[in-house]
N, C-alpha and C positions, 0 to 999 in steps of 0.2 A: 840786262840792267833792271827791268823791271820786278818788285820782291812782292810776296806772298804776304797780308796783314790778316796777322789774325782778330777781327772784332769782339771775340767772346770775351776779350779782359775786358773791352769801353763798357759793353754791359754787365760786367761783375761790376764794378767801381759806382752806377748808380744803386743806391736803395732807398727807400722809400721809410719815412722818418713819419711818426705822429708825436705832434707838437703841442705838448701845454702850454695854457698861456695867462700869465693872471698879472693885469696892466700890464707893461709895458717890457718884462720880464718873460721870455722864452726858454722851455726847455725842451729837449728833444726825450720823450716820453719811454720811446719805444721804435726800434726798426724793425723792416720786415723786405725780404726780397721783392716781396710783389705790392702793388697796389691796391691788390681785393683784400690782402690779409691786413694793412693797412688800415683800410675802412673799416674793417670788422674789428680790429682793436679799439679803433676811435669810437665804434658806435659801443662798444661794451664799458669804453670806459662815462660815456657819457649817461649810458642807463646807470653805470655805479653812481656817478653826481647827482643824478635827478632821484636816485633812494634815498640818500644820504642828504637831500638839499635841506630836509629839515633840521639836524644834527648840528650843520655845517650854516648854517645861519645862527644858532644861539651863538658860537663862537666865534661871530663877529669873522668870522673868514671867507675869505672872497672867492666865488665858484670859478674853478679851475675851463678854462675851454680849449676844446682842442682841433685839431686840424692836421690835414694828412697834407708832406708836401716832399718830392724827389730829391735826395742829398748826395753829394756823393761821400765815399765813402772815409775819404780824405780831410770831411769837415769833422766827423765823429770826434768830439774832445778824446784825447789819450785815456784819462780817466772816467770814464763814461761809461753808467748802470742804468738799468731802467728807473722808470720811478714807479711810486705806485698806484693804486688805481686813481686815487684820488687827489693825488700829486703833490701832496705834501707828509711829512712825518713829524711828529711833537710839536706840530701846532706852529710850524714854518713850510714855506714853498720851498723847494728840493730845485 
């Protein structure tokens, strides 16, 4: 009566999501299997904002931040692409 459960799908189904965020509005930036690769997105994409902070102040637009946090895989929108480093494209947040 007792059956064999295999755990290696519950751990496919998390992944680790880095999240833009500018007021109030979230977007999920970028995923990655792990949490180290995670970080290291977040922190590259953060050295790109702090190059560009002077750029991105003349035009009155608001510094993107971001943050690493476990999703699963089932929240990912259907249509759902990265964004870019900077998290916005033609001068709107993405």
């Amino acid at each position: 009566m007792s059956e064999v459960v295999s755990l290696s799908r519950l751990a496919e189904d998390r992944i680790w999501a880095v999240i833009a965020s500018i007021g109030r509005t979230q977007r999920i930036a970028e995923v990655y299997p792990s949490r180290v690769a995670a970080l290291a997105d977040r922190a590259w994409r953060e050295q790109q904002v702090r190059a560009y902070a002077g750029f991105l102040g003349t035009g009155k637009q608001p510094l993107p931040r971001y943050s690493v946090a476990p999703i699963r895989r089932a929240d990912l929108p259907r249509k759902w692409t990265p964004l870019p480093a900077l998290g916005f494209l033609r001068g709107r947040f993405i």
